[in-house]
VEXDREN-2710 file (C-alpha; in Angstrom, 1 decimal):
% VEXDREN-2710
k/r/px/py/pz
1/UNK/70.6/106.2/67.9
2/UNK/69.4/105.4/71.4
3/UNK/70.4/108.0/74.4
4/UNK/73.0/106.7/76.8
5/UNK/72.2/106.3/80.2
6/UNK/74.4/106.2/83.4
7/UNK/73.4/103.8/86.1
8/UNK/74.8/103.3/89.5
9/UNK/75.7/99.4/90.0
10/UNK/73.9/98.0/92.4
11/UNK/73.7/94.3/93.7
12/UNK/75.6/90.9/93.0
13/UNK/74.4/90.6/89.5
14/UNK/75.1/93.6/88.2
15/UNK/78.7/93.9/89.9
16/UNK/79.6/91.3/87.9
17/UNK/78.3/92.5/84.7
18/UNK/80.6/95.6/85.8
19/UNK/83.6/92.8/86.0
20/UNK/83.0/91.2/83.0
21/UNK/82.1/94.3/80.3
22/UNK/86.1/94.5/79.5
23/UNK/86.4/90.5/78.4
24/UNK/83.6/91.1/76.2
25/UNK/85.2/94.8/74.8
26/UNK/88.3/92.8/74.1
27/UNK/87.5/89.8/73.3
28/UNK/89.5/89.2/70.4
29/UNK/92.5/91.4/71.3
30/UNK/95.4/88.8/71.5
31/UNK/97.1/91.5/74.2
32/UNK/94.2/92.2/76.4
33/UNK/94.1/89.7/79.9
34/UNK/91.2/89.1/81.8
35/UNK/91.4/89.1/85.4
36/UNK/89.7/86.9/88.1
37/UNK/86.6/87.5/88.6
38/UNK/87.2/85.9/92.9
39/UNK/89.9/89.0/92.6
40/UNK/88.0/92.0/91.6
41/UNK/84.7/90.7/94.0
42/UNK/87.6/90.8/96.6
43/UNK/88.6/94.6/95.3
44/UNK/85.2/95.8/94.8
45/UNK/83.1/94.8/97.9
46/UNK/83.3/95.6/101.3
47/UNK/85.9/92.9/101.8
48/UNK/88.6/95.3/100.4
49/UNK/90.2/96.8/103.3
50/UNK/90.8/100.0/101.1
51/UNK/87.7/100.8/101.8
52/UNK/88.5/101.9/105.4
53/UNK/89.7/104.9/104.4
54/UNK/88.3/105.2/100.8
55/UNK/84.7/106.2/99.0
56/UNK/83.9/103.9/95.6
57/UNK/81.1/104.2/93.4
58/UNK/80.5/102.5/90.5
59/UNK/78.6/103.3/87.2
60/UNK/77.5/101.3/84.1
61/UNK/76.6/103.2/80.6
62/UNK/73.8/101.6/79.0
63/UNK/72.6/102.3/75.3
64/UNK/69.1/100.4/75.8
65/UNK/70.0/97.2/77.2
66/UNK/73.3/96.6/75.8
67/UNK/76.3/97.6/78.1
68/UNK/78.6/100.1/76.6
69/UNK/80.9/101.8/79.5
70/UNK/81.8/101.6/83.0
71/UNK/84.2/103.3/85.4
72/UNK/84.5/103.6/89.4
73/UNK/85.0/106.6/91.2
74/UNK/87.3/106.4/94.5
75/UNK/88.3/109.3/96.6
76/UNK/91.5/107.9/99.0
77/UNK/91.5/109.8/101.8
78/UNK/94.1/108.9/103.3
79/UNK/96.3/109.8/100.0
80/UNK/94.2/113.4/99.9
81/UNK/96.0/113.6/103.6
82/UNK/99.2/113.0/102.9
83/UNK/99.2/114.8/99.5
84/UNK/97.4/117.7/100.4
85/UNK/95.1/117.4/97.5
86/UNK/91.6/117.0/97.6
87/UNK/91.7/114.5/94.8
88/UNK/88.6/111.9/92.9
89/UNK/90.3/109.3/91.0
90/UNK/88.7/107.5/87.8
91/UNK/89.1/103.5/87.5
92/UNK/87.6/100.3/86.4
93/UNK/87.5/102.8/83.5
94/UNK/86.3/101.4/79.7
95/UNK/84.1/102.0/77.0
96/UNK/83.2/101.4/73.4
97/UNK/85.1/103.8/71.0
98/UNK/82.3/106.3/71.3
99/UNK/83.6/109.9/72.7
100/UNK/80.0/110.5/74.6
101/UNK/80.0/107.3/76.4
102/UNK/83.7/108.4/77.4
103/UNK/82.5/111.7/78.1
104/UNK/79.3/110.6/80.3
105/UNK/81.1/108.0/82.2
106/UNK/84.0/110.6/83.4
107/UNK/81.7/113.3/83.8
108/UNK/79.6/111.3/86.3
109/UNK/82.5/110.8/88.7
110/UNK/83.6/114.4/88.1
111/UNK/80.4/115.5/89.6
112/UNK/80.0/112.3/92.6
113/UNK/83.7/113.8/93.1
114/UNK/82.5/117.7/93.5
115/UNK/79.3/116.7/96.1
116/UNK/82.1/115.1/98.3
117/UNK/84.0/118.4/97.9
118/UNK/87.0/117.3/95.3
119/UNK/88.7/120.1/93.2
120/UNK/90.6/117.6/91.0
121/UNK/90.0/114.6/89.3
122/UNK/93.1/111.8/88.2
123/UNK/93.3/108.6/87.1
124/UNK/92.9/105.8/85.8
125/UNK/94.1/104.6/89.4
126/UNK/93.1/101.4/92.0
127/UNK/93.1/102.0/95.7
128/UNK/96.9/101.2/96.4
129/UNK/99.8/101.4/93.9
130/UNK/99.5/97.6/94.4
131/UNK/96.6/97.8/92.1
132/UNK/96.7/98.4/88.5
133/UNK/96.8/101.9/87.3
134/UNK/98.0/104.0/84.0
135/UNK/97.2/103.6/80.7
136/UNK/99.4/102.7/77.8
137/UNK/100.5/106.3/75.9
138/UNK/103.1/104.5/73.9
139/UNK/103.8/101.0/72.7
140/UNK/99.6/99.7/72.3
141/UNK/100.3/96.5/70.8
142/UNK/102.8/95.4/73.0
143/UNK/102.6/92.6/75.6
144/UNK/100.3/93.2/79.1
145/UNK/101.2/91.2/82.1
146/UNK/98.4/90.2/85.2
147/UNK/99.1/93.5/86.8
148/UNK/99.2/95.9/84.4
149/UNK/96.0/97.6/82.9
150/UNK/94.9/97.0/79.1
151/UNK/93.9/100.2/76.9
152/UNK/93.3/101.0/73.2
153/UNK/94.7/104.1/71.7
154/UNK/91.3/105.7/71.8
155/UNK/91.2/106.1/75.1
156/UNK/94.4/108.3/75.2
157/UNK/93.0/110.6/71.8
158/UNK/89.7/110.8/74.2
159/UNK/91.2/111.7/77.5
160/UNK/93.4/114.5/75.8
161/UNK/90.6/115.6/73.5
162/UNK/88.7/116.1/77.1
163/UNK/91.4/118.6/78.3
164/UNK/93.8/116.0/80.3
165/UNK/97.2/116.2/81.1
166/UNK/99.4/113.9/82.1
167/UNK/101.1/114.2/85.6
168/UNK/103.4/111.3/86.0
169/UNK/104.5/108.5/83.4
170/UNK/105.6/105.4/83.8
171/UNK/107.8/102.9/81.7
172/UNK/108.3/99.1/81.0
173/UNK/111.5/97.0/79.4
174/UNK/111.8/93.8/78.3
175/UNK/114.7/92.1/79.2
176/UNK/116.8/89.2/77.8
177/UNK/116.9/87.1/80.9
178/UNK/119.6/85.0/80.4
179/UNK/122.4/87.5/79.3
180/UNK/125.7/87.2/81.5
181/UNK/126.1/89.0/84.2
182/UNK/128.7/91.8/83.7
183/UNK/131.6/91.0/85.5
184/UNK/132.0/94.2/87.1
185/UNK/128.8/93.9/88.6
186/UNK/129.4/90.6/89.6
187/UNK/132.6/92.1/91.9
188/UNK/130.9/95.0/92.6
189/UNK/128.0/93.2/94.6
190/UNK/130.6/91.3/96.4
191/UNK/132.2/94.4/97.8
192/UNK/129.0/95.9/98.4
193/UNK/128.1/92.4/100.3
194/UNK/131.1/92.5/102.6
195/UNK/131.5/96.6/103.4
196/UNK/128.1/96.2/104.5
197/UNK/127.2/92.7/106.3
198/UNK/124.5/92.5/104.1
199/UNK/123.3/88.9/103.3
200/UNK/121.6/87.6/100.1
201/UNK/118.4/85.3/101.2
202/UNK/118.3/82.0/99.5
203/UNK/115.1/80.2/100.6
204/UNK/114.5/76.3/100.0
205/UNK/111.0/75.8/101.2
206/UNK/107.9/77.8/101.1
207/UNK/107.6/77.9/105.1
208/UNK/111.4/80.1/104.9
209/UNK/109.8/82.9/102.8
210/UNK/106.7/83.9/104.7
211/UNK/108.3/84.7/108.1
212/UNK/109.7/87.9/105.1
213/UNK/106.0/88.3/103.6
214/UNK/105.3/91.2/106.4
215/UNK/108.6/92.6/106.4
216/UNK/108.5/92.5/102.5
217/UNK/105.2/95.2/102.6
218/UNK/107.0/97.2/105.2
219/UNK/109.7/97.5/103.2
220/UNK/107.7/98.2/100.5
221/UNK/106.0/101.2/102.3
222/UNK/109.3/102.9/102.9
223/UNK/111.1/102.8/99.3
224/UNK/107.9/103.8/97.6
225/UNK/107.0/106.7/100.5
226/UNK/108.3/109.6/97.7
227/UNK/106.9/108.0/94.6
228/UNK/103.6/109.6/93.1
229/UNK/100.4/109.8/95.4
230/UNK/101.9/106.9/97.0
231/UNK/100.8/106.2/100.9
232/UNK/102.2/103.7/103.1
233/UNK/99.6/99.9/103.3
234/UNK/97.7/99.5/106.3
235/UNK/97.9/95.9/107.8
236/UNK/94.8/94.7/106.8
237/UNK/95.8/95.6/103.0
238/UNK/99.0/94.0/103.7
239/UNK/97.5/90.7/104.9
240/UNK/95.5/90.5/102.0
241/UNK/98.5/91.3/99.4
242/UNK/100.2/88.4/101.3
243/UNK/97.4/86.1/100.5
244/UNK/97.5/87.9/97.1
245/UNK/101.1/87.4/96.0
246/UNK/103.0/85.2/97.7
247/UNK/101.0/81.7/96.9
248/UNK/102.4/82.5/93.1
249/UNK/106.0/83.1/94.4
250/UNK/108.8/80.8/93.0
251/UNK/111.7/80.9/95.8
252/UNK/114.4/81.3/93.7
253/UNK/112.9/84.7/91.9
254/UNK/112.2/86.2/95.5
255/UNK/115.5/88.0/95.8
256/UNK/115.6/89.4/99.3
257/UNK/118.6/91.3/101.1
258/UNK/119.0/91.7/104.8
259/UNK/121.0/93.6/107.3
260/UNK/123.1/92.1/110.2
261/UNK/120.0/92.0/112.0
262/UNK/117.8/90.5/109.8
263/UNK/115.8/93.7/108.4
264/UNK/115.1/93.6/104.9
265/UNK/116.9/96.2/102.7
266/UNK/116.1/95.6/99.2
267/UNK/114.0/93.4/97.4
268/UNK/113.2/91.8/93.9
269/UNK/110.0/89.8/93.4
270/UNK/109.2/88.1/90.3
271/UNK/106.6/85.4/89.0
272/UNK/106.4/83.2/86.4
273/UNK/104.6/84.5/83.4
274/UNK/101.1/83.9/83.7
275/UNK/99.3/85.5/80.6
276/UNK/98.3/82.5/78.7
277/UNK/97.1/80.9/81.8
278/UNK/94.5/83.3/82.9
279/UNK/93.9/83.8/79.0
280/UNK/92.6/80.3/79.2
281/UNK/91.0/80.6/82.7
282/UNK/88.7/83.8/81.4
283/UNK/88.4/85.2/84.7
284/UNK/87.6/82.0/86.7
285/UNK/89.7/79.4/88.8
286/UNK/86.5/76.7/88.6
287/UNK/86.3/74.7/86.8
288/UNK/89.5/74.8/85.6
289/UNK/91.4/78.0/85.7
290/UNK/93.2/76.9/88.9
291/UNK/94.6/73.9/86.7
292/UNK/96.0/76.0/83.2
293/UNK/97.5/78.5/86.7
294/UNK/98.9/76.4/88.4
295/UNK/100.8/74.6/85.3
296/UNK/102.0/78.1/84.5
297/UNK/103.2/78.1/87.8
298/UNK/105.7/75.1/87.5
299/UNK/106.6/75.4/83.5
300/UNK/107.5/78.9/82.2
301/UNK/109.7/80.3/79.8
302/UNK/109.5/83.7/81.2
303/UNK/109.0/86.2/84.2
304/UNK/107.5/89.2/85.0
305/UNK/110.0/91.4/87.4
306/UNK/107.1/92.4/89.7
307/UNK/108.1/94.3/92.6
308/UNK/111.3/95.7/93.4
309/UNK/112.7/98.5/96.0
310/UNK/115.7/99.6/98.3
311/UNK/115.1/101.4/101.5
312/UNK/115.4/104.5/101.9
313/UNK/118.6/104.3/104.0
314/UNK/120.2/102.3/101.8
315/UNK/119.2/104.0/98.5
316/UNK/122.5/105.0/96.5
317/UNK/125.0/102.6/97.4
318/UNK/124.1/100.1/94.4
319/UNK/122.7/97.7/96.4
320/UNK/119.4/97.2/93.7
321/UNK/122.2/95.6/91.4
322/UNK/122.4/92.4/94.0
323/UNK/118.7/91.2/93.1
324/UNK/119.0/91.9/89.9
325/UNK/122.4/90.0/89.7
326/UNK/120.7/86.9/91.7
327/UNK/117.1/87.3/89.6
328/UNK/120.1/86.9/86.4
329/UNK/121.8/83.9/87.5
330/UNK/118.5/82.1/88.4
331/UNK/117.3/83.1/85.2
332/UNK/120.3/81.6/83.1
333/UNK/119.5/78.5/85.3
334/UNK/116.5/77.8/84.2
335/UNK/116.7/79.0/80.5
336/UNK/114.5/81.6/81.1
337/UNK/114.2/84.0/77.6
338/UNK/112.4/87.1/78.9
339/UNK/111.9/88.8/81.9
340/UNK/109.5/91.8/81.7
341/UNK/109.5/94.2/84.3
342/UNK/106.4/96.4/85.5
343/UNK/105.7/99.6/85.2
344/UNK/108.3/101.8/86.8
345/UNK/108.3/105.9/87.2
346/UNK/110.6/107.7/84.3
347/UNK/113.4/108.5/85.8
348/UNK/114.3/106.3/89.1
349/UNK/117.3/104.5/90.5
350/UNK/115.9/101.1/89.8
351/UNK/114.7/102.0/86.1
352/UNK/118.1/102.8/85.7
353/UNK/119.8/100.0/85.7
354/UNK/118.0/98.4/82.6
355/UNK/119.0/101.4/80.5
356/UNK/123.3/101.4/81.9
357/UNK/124.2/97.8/83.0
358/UNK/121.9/95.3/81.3
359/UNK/121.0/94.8/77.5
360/UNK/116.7/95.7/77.6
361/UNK/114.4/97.1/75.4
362/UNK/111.9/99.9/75.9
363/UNK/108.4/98.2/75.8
364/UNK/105.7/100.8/76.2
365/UNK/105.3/103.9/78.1
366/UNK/102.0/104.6/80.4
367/UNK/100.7/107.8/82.3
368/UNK/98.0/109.3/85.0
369/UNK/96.0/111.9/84.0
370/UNK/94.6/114.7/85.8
371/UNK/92.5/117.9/85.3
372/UNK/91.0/120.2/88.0
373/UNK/87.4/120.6/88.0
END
C-alpha cells in the first residue's frame, strides 16, 4: 500500500480540488449536499473577511495521485480573545474510512496549531457560527439541510478512538409545519404584544426587509454573545452574510419583532427547502444551478427554520413563541408539511419550545470536539 502524504494546497487549481474531494467521497449518499463551489472560493480566499482576524491553512492527503483527505486549520483570534483560550480549530475536515489518513490529516493541524503557540485543538468548526460546524453523533441517515455539515459514523468511532471529547452538543427537530397553533399561545402572544408595544413585522416587498438586514446581524450578535465560542460579526462579515442570506429570503418566513422604536427584538428566519436543488446544481449556479435554485425558491413543500434569537433584554418573557406562532400560520397557509430547524445548543430557551408547546420530533444530535495538545 502506498504511503500517505500531506500537502499544503496551494493555487486556484488545487483549491478546488480541496472543494470538490467531499462530492466525490459522497457521491452516492442520497443525504450528503454539495455546496457551491462560488461559496466556498468566497470562504476560502482572501475575500473572506474572517480572515482579518483569523490564520487558515489547508492540507490535502494524497495516496499517490489519488486524493484521499483534506482538512483546514483556522486559529480565530478574536474568539481565543474573548474566550481566553488559546484554541486551533479543525474544518473542511474529510477522509476516506481509513484511521491513518484521519490521523495524518488532524495531526498536521495539531502541529501548524502548536508553532503558532495553541494548547488546544476543537472542531470541526468554520470561521463564524454562521458557518457550518459539528458533526452528526446521533441520527446518520437523517436529512442534512444547506447549512449543516454531512458526516459518516466513521468519523465519530475515529475522533473518539483519537482521544476526543465532546464539549458542546447540539440538536435538530423536525417539525410538522402545519399543526394548529395552540390556542393558549395564540392569547398568550397577544398579551405579550400589547404589555409590551411590541409589533410583529409583516413585509410585502423585498425593498421593506433589507432596511432589517443590518439590524437582523446585530441582533444576532447579542442573543448568541453567551452561546459556545461564539464572538460578535464584524461589519464586513455582516455585509457579506447579507449578500449571503437574504437574496433566498421569502418575506412571509422572515418573522421579525420590534420595539416602540423600531429595534429589533426577536427574530425567526427560515427558507424554503433547498436540498434537491443544489443536489441537482452539484456545486455550480452555471449553467444551470441558478435555474433548479431559483425554482426551489418559488415552489417548496418545506422549510428549513434557519436562524432564530431574542435579545438579551428581552429573553424570558416568551416572546420567541410570537415568530414561531407567525412562521405556523404562514406555514398552514401555504400547505407547508415540514419545517426542519438547525442545529440548536441542548438545552436553550428557543430549543425549548419544540419539546413543550409544538408537536416535533428529535432528528439527530451533533457535537464539537476538543482535546488539549
Amino acid at each position: 500500500m502506498k504511503d500517505i502524504v500531506i500537502k499544503k494546497v496551494e493555487g486556484r487549481c488545487e483549491l478546488r480540488r480541496f472543494i470538490k474531494f467531499p462530492n466525490k467521497l459522497f457521491k452516492d449518499v442520497p443525504t450528503y449536499i454539495p455546496p457551491l463551489m462560488g461559496d466556498e472560493l468566497g470562504l476560502l480566499t482572501a475575500k473572506n473577511p474572517s480572515l482579518d482576524h483569523c490564520a487558515l491553512q489547508l492540507w490535502m492527503a494524497y495516496r499517490g495521485k489519488e486524493i484521499v483527505g483534506r482538512v483546514a486549520g483556522i486559529i480565530n483570534y478574536s474568539v481565543n480573545e474573548r474566550w481566553n483560550k488559546k484554541a486551533v480549530r479543525f474544518g473542511w475536515f474529510d477522509f476516506v474510512e481509513d484511521y491513518d489518513v484521519f490521523a495524518q490529516l488532524l495531526n498536521t493541524v495539531v502541529e501548524w496549531g502548536k508553532s503558532k503557540g495553541m494548547t488546544e485543538v476543537e472542531g470541526p468548526f468554520g470561521f463564524t457560527d454562521m458557518d457550518k460546524e459539528c458533526w452528526v453523533i446521533e441520527g446518520f441517515d437523517q436529512r442534512q439541510n444547506i447549512s449543516t455539515l454531512y458526516n459518516p459514523k466513521y468519523y465519530i468511532d475515529f475522533i473518539e478512538r483519537a482521544g476526543y471529547e465532546i464539549t458542546c452538543q447540539w440538536a435538530q427537530y423536525q417539525i410538522p409545519a402545519s399543526q394548529p397553533v395552540p390556542d393558549k399561545v395564540a392569547r398568550l402572544n397577544e398579551l405579550i404584544l400589547q404589555k409590551y408595544h411590541l409589533k410583529l413585522l409583516r413585509f410585502k416587498s423585498r425593498k421593506e426587509v433589507y432596511p432589517y438586514a443590518r439590524k437582523f446581524f446585530l441582533a444576532i450578535n447579542a442573543a448568541f454573545k453567551d452561546l459556545y465560542d461564539f464572538v460578535p460579526l464584524t461589519d464586513k462579515e455582516i455585509d457579506v452574510y447579507i449578500k449571503e442570506y437574504f437574496p433566498f429570503i421569502n418575506l412571509e418566513f422572515a418573522n421579525f419583532v420590534v420595539d416602540k422604536d423600531d429595534n429589533l427584538v426577536a427574530f425567526g428566519l427560515s427558507i424554503p427547502d433547498l436540498n434537491a436543488a443544489y443536489k441537482k446544481a452539484n456545486g455550480h449556479l452555471f449553467p444551470f444551478g441558478w435555474i433548479h435554485i431559483l425554482k426551489a425558491l418559488h415552489k417548496f413543500t418545506d422549510i428549513d427554520a434557519l436562524l432564530n434569537g431574542v435579545h438579551p433584554d428581552w429573553q424570558k418573557r416568551g416572546v420567541h413563541s410570537i415568530y414561531y406562532a407567525e412562521m405556523n400560520k404562514n406555514a398552514i397557509k401555504h400547505n407547508i408539511r415540514w419545517a426542519y430547524s438547525n442545529p440548536q445548543i441542548i438545552g436553550n430557551e428557543a430549543q425549548r419550545i419544540w419539546e413543550t408547546t409544538y408537536q416535533s420530533s428529535p432528528m439527530m444530535k451533533r457535537a464539537i470536539f476538543r482535546k488539549v495538545m
